[in-house]
C-alpha positions in Angstrom: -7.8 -17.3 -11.8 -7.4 -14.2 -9.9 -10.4 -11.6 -10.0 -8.6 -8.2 -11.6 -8.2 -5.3 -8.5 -10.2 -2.8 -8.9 -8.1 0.4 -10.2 -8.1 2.1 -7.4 -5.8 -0.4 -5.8 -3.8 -0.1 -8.7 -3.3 3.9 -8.4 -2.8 3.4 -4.6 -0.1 1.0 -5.6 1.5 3.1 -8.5 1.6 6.5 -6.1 3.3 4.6 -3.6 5.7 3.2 -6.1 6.6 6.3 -7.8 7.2 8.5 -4.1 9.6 5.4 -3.1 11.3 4.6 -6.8 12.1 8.3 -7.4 13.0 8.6 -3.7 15.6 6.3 -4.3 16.9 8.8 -6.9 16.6 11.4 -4.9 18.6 10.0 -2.2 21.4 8.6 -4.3 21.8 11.5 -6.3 22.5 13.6 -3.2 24.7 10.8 -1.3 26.7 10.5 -4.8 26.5 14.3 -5.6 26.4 16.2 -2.7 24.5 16.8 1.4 21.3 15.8 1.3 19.6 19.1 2.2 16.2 18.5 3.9 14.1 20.6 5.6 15.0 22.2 8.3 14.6 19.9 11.8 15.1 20.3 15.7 18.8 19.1 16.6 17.9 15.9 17.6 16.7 14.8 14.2 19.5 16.7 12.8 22.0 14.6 14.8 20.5 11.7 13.4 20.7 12.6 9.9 24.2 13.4 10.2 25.5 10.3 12.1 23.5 8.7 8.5 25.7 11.1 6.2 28.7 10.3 8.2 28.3 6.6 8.0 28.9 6.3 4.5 26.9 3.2 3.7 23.4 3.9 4.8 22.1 6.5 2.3 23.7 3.7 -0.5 21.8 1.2 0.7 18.5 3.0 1.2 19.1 4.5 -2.0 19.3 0.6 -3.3 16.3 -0.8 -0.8 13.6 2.1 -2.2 15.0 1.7 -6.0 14.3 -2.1 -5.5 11.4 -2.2 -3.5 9.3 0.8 -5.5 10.0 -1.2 -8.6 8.3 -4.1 -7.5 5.2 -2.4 -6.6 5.2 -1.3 -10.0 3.7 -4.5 -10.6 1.2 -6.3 -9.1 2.9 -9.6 -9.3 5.6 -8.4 -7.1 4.0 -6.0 -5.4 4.4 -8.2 -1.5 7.9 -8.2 -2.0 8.2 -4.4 -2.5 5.6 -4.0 0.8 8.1 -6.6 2.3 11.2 -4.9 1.2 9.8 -1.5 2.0 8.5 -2.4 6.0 11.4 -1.3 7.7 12.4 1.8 6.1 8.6 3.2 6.8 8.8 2.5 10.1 12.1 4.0 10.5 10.2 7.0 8.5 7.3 7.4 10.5 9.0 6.9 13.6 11.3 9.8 12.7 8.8 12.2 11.4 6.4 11.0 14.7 9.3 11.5 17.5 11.9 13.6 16.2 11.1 16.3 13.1 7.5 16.6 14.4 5.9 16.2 10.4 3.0 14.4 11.2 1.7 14.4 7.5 4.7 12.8 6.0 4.6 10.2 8.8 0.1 10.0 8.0 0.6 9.9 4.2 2.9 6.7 4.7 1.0 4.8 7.1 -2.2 5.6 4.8 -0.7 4.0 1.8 1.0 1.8 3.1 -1.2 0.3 5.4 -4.1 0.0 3.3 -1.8 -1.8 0.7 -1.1 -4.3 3.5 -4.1 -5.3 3.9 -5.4 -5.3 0.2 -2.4 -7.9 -0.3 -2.7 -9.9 3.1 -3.8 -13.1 1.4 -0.4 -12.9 -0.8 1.7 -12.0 2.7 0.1 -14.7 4.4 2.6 -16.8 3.7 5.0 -15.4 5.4 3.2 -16.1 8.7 1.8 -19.5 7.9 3.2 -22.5 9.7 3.6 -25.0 6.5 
């Protein structure tokens, strides 16, 4: 039987959880209700952000993807398949905050919570690696 993590996991866990589940709030009340207003950004990430709006399906299905994915790190059964689900929208994230919008502290908050959570869970995610 599994040795309980220690609660400190657990928080990390929870906090990451709770930015991405009520992000996905966030995001679809504004896709569904109105522009997404964000902070103000150089015109390149600007551009970006508006080819999203524009597309119609991606703020959706972002909205969907964090919903989903910060639900299952609620729990710490399914917490690898919210860190699964959740990979490629922080990379997208950090990369945009890194290259385009210059906010380096969004982009460092992620990577510390999510990395760390990574590793904590790697013998769960080995799996996915693991020749059978």
């Amino acid at each position: 039987m599994p040795s309980r993590s220690p609660v400190a996991w657990d928080v990390l866990r929870w906090i990451m959880a709770l930015w991405f589940f009520s992000g996905g709030f966030v995001v679809l009340g504004h896709t569904f209700l109105g522009h997404p207003r964000f902070p103000p950004v150089p015109p390149a990430a600007q551009s970006l952000l508006d080819a999203f709006q524009e597309s119609g399906f991606l703020y959706p299905l972002l909205a969907a993807v964090y919903l989903i994915g910060g639900g299952a790190l609620f729990m710490r059964r399914t917490a690898p398949l919210g860190l699964v689900m959740l990979a490629a929208p922080i990379g997208v994230i950090v990369g945009f905050h890194v290259m385009l919008s210059r906010m380096y502290a969004v982009a460092a908050l992620l990577v510390l919570g999510y990395l760390p959570l990574c590793w904590h869970e790697r013998d769960r995610l080995a799996c996915l690696w693991r020749k059978r």
